[in-house]
Every structure is written in structure tokens, then in C-alpha cells.
ROSE-4610 file (N, C-alpha, C; in Angstrom, 1 decimal, always signed):
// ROSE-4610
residu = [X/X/X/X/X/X/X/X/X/X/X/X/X/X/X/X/X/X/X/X/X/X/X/X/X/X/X/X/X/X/X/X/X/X/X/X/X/X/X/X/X/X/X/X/X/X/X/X/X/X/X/X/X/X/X/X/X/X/X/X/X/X/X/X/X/X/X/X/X/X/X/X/X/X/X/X/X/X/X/X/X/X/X/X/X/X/X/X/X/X/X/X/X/X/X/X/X/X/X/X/X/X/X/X/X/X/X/X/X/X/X/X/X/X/X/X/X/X/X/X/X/X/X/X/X/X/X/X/X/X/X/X/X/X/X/X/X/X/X/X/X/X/X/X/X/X/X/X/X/X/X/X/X/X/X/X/X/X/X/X/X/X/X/X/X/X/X/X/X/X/X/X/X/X/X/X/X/X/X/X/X/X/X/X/X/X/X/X/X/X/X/X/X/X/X/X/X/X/X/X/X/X/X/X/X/X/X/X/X/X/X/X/X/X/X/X/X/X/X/X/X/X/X/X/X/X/X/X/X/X/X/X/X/X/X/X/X/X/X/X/X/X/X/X/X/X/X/X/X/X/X/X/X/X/X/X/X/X/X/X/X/X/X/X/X/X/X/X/X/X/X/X/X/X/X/X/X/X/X/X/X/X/X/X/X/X/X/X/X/X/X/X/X/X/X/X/X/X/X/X/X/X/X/X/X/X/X/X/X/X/X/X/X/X/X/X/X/X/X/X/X/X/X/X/X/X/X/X/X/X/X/X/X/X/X/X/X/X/X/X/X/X/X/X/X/X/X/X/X/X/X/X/X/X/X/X/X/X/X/X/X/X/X/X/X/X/X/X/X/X/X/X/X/X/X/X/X/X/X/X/X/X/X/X/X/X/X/X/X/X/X/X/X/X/X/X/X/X/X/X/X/X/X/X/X/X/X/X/X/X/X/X/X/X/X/X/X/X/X/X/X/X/X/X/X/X/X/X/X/X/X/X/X/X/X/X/X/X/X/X/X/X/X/X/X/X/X/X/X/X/X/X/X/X/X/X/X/X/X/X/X/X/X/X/X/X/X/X/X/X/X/X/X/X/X/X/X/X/X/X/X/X/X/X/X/X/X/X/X/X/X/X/X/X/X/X/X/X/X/X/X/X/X/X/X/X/X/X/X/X/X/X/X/X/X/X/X/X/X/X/X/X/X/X/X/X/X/X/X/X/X/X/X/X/X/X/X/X/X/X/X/X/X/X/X/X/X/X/X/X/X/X/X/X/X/X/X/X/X/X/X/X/X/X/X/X/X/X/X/X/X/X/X/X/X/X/X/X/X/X/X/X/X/X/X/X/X/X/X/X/X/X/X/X/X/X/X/X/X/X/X/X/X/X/X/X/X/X/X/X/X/X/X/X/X/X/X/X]
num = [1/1/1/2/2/2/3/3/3/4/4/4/5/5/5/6/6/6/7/7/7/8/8/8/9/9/9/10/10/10/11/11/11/12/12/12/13/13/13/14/14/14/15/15/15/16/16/16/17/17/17/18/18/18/19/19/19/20/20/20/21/21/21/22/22/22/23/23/23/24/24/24/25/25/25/26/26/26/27/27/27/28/28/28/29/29/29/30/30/30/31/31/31/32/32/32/33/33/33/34/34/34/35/35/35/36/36/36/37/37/37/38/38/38/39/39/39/40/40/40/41/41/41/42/42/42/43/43/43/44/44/44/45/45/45/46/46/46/47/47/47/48/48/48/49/49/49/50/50/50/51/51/51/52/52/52/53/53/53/54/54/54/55/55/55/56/56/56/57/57/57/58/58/58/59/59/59/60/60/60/61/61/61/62/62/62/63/63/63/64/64/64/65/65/65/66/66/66/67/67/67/68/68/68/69/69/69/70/70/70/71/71/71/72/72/72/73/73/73/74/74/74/75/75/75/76/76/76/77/77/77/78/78/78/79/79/79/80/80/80/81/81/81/82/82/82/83/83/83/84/84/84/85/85/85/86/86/86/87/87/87/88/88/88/89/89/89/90/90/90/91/91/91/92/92/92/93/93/93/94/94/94/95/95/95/96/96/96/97/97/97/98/98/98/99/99/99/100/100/100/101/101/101/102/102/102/103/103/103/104/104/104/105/105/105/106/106/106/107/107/107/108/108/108/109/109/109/110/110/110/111/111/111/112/112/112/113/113/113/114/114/114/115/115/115/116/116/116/117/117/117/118/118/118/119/119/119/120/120/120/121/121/121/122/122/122/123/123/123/124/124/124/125/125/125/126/126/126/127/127/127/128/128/128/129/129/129/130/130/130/131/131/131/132/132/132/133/133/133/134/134/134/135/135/135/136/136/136/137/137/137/138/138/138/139/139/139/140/140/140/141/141/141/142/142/142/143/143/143/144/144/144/145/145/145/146/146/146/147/147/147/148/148/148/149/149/149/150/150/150/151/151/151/152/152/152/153/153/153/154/154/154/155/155/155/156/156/156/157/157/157/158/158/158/159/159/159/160/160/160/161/161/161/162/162/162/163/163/163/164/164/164/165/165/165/166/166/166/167/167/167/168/168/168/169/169/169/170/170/170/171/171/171/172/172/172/173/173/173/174/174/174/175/175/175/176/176/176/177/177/177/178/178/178/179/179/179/180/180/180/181/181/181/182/182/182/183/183/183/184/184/184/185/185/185/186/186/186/187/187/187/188/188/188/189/189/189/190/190/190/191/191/191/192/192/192/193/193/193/194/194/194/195/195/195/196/196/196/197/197/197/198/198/198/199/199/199/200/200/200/201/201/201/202/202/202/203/203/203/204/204/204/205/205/205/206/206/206]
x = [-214.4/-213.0/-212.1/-210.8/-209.9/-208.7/-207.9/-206.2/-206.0/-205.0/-204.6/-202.6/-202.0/-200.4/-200.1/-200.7/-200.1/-200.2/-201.1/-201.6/-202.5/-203.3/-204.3/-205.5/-206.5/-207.9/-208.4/-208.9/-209.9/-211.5/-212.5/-213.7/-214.4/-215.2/-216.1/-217.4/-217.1/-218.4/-219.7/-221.0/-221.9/-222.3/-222.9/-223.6/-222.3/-221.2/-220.3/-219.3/-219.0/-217.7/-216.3/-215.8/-215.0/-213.9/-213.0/-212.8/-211.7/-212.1/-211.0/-210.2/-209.4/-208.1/-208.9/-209.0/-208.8/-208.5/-207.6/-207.7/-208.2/-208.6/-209.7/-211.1/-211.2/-212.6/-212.9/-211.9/-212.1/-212.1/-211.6/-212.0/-212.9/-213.6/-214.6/-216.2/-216.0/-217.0/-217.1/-215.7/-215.7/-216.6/-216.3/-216.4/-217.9/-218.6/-220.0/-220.6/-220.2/-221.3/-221.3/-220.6/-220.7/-222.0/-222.6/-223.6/-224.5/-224.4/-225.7/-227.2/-227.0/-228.9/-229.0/-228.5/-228.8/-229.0/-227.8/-228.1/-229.2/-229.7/-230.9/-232.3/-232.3/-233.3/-233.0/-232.1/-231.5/-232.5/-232.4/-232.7/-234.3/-235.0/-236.3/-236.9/-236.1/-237.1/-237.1/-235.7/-235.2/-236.8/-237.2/-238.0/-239.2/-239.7/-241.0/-241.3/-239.9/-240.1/-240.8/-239.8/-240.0/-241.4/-242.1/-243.6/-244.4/-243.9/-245.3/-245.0/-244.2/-244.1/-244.6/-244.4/-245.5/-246.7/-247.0/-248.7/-248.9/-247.8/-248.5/-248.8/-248.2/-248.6/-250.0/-250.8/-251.9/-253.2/-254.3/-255.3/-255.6/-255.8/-256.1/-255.3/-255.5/-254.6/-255.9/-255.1/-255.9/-256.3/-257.6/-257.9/-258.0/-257.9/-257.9/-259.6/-259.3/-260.1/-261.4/-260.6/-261.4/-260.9/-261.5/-260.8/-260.1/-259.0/-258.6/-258.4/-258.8/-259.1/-257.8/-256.5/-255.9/-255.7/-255.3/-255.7/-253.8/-253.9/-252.8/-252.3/-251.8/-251.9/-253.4/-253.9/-255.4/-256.3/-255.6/-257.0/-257.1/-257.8/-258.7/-258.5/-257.8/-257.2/-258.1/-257.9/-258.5/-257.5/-256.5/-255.2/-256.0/-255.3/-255.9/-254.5/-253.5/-252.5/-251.1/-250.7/-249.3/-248.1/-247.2/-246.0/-244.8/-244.4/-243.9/-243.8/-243.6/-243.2/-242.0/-241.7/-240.2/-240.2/-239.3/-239.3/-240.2/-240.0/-240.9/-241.9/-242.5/-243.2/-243.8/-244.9/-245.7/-245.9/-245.5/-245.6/-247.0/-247.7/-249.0/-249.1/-250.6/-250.9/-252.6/-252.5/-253.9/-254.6/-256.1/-256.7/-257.6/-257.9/-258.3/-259.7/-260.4/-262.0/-262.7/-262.3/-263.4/-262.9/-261.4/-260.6/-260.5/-259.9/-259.5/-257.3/-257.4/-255.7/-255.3/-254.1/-253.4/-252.2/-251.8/-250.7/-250.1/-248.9/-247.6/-247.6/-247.9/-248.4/-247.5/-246.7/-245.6/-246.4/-247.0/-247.6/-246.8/-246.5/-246.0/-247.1/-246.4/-247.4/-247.8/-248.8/-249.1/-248.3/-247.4/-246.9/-245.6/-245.1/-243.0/-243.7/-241.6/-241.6/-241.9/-241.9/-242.1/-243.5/-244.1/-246.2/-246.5/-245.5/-245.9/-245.5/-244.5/-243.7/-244.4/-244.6/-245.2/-246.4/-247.3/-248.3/-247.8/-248.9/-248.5/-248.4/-249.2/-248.9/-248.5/-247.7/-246.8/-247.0/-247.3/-248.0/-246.2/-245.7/-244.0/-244.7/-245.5/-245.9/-247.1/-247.5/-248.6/-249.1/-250.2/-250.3/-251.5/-252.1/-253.7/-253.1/-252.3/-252.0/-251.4/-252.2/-251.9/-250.6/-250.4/-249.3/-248.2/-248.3/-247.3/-246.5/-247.8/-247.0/-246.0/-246.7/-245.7/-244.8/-244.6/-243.7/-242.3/-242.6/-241.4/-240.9/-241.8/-241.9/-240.7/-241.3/-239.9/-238.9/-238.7/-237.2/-236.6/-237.2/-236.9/-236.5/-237.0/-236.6/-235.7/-235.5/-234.2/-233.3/-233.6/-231.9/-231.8/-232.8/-232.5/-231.9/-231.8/-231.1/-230.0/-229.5/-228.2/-227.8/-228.0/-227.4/-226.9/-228.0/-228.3/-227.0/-226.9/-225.9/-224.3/-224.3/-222.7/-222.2/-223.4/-222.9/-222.4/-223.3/-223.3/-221.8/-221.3/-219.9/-218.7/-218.6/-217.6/-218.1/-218.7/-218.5/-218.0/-218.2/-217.4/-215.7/-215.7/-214.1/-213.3/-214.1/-213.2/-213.1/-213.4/-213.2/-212.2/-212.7/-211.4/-210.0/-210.4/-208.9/-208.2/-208.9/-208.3/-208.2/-209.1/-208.0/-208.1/-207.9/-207.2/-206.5/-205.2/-204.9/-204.2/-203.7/-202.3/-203.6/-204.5/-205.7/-206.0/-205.3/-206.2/-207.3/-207.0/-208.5/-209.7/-209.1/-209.1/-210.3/-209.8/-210.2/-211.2/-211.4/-212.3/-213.3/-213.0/-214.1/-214.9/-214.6/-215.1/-216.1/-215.6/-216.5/-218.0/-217.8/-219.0/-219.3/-218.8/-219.7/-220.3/-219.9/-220.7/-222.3/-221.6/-223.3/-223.4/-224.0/-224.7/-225.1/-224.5/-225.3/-225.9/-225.7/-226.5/-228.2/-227.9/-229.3/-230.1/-229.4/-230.4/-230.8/-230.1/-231.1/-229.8/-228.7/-227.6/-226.4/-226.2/-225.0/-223.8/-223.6/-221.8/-220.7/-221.3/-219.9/-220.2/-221.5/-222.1/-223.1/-222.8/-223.4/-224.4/-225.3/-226.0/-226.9/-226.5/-227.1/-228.1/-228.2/-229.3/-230.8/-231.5/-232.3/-232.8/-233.2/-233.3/-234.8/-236.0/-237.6/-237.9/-237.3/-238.5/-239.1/-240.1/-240.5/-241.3/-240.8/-241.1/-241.3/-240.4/-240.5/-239.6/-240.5/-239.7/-238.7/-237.4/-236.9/-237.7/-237.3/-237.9/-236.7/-237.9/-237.6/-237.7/-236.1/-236.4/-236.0]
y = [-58.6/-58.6/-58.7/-59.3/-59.3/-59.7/-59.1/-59.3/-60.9/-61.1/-62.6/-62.5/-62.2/-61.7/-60.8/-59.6/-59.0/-59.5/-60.7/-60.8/-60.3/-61.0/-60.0/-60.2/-59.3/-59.6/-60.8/-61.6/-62.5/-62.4/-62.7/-62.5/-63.6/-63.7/-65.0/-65.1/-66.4/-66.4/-66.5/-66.1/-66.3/-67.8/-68.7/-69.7/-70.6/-70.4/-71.3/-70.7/-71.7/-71.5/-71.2/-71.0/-70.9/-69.1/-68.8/-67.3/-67.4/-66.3/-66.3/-65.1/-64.8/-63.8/-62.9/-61.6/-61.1/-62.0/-62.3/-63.0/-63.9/-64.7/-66.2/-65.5/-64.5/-64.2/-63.3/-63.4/-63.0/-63.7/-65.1/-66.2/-66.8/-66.9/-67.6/-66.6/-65.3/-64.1/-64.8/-65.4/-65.2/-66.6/-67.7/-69.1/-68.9/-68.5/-68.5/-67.7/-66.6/-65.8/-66.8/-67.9/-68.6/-70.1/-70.0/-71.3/-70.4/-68.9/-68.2/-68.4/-68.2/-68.6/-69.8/-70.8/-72.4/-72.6/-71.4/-71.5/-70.9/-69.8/-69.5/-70.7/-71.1/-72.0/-73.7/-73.7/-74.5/-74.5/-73.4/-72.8/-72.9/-72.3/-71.8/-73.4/-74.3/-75.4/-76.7/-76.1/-76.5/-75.7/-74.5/-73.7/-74.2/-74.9/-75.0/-76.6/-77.5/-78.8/-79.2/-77.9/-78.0/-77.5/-76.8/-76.2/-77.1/-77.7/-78.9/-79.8/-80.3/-81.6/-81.3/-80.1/-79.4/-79.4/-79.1/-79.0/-81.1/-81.9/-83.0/-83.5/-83.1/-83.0/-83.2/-82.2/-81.6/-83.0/-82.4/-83.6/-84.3/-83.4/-84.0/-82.7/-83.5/-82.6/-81.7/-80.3/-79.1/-79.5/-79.1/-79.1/-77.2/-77.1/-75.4/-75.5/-74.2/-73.4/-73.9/-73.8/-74.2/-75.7/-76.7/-78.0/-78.2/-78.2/-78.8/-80.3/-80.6/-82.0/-82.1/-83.5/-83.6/-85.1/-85.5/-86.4/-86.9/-88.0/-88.6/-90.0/-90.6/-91.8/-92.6/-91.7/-92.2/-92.3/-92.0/-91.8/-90.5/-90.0/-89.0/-88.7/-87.5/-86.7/-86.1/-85.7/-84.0/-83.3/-82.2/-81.8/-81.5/-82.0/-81.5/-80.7/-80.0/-79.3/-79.1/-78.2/-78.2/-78.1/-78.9/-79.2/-78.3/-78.0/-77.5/-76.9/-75.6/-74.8/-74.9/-75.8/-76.0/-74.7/-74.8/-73.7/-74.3/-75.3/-75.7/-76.9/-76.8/-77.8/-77.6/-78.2/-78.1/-79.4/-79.9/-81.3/-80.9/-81.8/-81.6/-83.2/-82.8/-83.8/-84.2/-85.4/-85.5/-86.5/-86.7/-87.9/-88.4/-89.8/-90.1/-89.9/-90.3/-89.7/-90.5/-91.6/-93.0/-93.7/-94.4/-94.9/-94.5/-95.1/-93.9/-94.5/-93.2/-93.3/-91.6/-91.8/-90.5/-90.9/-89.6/-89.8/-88.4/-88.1/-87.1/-87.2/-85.8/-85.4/-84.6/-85.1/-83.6/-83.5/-82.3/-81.5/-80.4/-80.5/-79.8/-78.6/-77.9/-76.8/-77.0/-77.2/-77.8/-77.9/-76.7/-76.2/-77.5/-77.0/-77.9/-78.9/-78.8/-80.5/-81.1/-81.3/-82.4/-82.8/-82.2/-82.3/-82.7/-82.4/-82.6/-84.1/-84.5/-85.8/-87.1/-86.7/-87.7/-87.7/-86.3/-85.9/-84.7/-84.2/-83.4/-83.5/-84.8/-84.9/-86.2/-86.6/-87.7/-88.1/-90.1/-89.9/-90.4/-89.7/-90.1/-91.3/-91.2/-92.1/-92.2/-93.3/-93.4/-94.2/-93.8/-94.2/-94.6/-94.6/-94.6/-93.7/-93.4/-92.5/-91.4/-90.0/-88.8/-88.1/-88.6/-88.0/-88.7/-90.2/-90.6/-90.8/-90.6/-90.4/-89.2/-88.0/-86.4/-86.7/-87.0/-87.5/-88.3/-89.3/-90.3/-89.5/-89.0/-87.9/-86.6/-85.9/-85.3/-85.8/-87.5/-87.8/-87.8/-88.3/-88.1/-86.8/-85.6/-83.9/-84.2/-84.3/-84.0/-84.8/-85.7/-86.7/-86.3/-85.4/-84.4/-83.5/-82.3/-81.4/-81.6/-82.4/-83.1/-83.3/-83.8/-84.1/-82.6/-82.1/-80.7/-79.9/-79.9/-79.1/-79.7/-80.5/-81.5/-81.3/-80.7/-80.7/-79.0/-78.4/-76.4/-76.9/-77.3/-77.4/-77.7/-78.7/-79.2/-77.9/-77.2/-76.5/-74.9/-74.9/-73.5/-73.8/-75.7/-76.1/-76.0/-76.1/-75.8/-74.5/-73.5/-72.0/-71.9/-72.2/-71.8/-72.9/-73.6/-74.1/-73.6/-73.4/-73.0/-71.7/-70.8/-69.5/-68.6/-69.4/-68.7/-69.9/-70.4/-71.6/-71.0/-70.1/-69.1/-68.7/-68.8/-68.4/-69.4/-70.9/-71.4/-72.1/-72.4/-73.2/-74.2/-74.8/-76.2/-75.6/-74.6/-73.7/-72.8/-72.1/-71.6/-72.7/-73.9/-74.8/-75.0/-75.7/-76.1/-75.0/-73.9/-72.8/-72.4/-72.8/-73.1/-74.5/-75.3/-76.3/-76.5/-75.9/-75.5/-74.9/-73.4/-73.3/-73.8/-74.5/-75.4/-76.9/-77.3/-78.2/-77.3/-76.2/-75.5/-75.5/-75.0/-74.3/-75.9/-77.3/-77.8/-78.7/-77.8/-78.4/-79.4/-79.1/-80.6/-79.8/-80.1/-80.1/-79.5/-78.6/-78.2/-79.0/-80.1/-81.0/-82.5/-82.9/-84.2/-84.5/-85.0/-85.7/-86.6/-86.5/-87.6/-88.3/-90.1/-90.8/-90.7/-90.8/-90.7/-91.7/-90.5/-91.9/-92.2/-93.7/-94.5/-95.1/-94.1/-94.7/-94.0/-94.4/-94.4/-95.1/-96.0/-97.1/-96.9/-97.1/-97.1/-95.8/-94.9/-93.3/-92.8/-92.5/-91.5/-89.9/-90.0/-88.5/-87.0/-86.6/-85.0/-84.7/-83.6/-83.5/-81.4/-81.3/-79.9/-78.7]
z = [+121.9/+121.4/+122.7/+122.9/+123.7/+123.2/+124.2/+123.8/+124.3/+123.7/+124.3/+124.1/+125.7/+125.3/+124.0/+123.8/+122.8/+121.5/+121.3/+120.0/+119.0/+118.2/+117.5/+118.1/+118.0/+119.2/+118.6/+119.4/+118.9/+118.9/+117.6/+118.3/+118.2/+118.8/+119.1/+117.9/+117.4/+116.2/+116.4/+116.1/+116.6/+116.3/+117.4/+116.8/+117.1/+117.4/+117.9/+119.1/+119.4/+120.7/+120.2/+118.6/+118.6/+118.3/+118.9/+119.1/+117.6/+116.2/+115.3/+115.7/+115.2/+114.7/+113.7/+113.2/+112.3/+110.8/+110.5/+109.4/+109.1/+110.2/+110.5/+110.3/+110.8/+110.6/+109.1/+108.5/+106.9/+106.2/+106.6/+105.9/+106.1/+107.7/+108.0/+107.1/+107.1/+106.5/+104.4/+104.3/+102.6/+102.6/+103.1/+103.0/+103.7/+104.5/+104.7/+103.7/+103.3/+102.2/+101.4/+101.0/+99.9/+100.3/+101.6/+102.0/+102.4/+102.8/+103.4/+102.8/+101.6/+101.4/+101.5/+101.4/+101.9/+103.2/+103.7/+105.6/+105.8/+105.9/+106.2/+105.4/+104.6/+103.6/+105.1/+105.2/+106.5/+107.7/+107.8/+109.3/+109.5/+108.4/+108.4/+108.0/+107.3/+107.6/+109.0/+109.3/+110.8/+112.0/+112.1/+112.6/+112.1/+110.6/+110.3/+111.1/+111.1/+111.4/+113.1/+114.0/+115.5/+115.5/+114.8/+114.7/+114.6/+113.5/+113.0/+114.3/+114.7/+115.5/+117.2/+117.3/+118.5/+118.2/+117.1/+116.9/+117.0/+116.6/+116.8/+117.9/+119.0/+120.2/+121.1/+119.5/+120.3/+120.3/+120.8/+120.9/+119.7/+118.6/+117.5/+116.0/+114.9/+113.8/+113.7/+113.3/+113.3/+111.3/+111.3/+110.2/+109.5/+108.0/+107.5/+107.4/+107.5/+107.7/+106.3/+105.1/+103.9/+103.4/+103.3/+103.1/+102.1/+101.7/+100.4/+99.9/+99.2/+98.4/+97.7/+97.8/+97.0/+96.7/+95.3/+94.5/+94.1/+94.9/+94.7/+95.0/+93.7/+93.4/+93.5/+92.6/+92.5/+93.5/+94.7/+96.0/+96.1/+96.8/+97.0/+98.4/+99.2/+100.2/+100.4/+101.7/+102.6/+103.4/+102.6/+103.8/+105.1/+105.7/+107.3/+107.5/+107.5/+108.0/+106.6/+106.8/+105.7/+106.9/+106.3/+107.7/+107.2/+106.1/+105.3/+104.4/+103.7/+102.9/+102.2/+101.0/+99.9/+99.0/+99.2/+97.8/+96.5/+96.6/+95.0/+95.2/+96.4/+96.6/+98.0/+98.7/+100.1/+100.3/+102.0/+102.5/+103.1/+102.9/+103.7/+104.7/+105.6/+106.4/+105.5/+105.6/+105.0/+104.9/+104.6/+105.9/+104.6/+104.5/+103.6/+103.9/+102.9/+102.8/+103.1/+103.2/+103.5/+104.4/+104.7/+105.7/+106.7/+107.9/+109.0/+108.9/+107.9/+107.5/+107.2/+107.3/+106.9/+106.4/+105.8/+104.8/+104.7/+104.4/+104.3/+103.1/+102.5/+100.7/+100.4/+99.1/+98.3/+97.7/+97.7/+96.5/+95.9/+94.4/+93.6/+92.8/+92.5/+91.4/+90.2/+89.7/+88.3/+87.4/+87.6/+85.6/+86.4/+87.2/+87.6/+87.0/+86.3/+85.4/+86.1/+87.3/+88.4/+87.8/+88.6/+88.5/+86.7/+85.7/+84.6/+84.3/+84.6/+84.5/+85.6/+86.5/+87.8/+88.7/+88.3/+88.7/+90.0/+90.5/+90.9/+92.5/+92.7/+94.4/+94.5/+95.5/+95.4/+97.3/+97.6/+99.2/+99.6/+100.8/+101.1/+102.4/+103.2/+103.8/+104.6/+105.2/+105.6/+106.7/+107.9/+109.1/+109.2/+110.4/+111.1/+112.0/+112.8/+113.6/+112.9/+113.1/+112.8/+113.5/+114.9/+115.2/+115.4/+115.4/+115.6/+113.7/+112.8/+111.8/+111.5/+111.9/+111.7/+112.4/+113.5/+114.6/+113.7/+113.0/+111.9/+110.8/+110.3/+109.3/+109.8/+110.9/+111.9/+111.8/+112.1/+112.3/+110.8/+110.0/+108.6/+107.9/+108.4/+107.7/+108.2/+110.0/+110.4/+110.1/+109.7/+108.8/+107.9/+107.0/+105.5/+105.7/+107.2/+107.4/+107.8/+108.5/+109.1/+107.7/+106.7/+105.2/+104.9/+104.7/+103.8/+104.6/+106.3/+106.9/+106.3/+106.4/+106.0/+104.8/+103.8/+102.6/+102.5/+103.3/+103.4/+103.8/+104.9/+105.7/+104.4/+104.0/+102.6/+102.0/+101.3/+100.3/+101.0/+102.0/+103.1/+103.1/+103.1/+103.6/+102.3/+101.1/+100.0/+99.9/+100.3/+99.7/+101.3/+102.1/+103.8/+103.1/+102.5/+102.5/+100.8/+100.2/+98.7/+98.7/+99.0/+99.4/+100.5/+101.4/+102.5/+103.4/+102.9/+103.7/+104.7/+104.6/+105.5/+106.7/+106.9/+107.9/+108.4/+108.9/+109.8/+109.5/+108.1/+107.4/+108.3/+108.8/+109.8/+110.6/+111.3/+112.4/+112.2/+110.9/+110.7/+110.2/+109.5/+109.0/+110.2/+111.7/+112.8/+113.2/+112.9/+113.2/+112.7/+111.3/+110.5/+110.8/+110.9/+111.2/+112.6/+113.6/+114.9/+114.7/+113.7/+113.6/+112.8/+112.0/+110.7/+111.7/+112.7/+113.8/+114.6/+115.0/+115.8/+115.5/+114.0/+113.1/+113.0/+112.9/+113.0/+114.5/+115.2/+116.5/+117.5/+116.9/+117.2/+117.7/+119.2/+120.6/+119.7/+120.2/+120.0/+120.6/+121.0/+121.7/+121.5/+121.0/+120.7/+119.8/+118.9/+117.5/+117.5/+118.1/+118.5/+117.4/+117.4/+116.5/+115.4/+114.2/+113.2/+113.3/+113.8/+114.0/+112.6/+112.7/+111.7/+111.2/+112.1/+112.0/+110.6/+109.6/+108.2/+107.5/+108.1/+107.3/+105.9/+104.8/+104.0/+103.0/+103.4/+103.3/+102.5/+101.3/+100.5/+100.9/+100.2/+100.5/+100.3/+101.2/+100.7/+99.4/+99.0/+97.7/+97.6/+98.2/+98.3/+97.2]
């Protein structure tokens, strides 16, 4: 906290550079409680994405411990790794049984309408290289979080500007949108380009 000429303290937000007022930061507190579980749901798959794409790194994809067999679009899988945990669904990594291919698996839970209506695993894309495919697959979440962040931001700017416009709406929005690029990995001063490698790749489906 600090004075600034006998004004009111300002404090600094976490997660951004920008310092509110007292009343800026009662509106910036009202207008985040209203995206916080999406922010954190944000964050943790921001955290699960940099994890997997390290592990692709490694010499070869780590296979589980007990193999799982999954069956989608009529071929016949072996997850070699899961890249992701959805709330209603698991991306897996997974190597065909007779080919030398792999493929990026939405597997749904048997009962979800989903799994009842379209089956339960669905292939979003597919390689011969195991890492350079999680690798595309990476650039792809992260153009889903950059979405998923922009939309958390607009629905913060309608509650900072509908009721609390006498606070500096403007000012508190930039604040929240600092951290919401922070959480997914993206410069507080530079936006840098969407990359564009998804050949032939279905959305996640969160």
C-alpha cells in the first residue's frame, strides 16, 4: 500500500502491474468472484498443458504402468500417456496396435450424453511422430485458453462496467485481463501471434 499526494492508497493486483484505489479494488474483487472457478479451471489446464509438452521432450512417450486399450472410430488404441484431465472428459496419447501411428484421444465416460450420442472416444488428431504430434496438439489447447481467457475478461467487463462505472471500470478490466494472460503463459506488455499449426484438428471439448 502507498500514498500518492494525499490520495487514497493504492494497492497492487496480484498477477498484474496495475495499482487500484480502494474502490477500484472493490470492483475489481466483485467482477473476479464472478470468473474465479473458470480462472482457476483456466489455470490448472494452463499447468497440465506445460507438463505434458515437457514430457514430450523426453526420448520416447512414457507408457502406464497397466495398458489401456481404447476403441475409437473403429480402430483399436493403446493410451500410452493422458495429457489432460477435463472436467468431463480425458485427452489421452495413444499408439495404434499394428501401425507405427499415434493419435490424440477425447475419451468421454460411458453414461455422458456425449459417449451415448457419438461413442465414447473421439481421434482429434494424428501423427507417426509422437512428439512432434503433442507438440501441435500444445499449440492447439493454447489457442483454446487464449479463447477461454478473452471470454473470462468480457464477462468481468460487464459486471466492472454495469455496476461499478463511478470505479474506473476501464482500469479495473485491464487488471483482470493482465492476469487471465498471465495464467495462460502470455507477456503483460505483448500479445504474441496465434499460432496457427492445426492440421486437421478437432476443438477441445471442455
Amino acid at each position: 500500500m502507498l500514498k500518492r499526494k494525499r490520495q487514497a492508497a493504492y494497492s497492487l493486483v496480484p498477477g498484474s502491474s496495475v495499482r487500484l484505489t480502494a474502490g477500484e479494488l472493490n470492483a475489481y474483487t466483485a467482477a473476479f468472484s464472478m470468473i474465479q472457478p473458470e480462472f482457476e479451471e483456466l489455470r490448472q489446464m494452463q499447468r497440465q498443458m506445460e507438463s505434458f509438452l515437457q514430457a514430450a521432450l523426453a526420448p520416447s512417450p512414457q507408457s502406464p504402468a497397466t495398458p489401456t486399450g481404447v476403441t475409437a472410430e473403429g480402430i483399436e488404441w493403446q493410451a500410452q500417456s493422458q495429457l489432460l484431465q477435463l472436467p468431463k472428459s480425458a485427452i489421452l496419447l495413444c499408439r495404434h496396435l499394428v501401425k507405427d501411428e499415434f493419435a490424440i484421444i477425447q475419451q468421454f465416460p460411458a453414461d455422458s450424453g456425449y459417449a451415448k450420442a457419438r461413442g465414447q472416444a473421439e481421434v482429434l488428431q494424428r501423427a507417426s511422430d509422437p512428439r512432434e504430434l503433442v507438440r501441435e496438439y500444445g499449440n492447439q489447447v493454447h489457442h483454446t485458453l487464449r479463447f477461454m481467457a478473452s471470454n473470462l475478461v468480457a464477462k468481468a467487463q460487464r459486471v466492472a462496467f454495469e455496476q461499478f462505472p463511478e470505479h474506473n471500470p476501464g482500469k479495473v478490466v485491464n487488471a483482470i485481463s493482465q492476469r487471465c494472460r498471465l495464467a495462460v503463459g502470455e507477456s503483460l506488455t505483448v500479445l504474441e501471434p496465434m499460432n496457427q499449426a492445426t492440421r486437421q484438428a478437432h476443438g477441445v471439448r471442455i
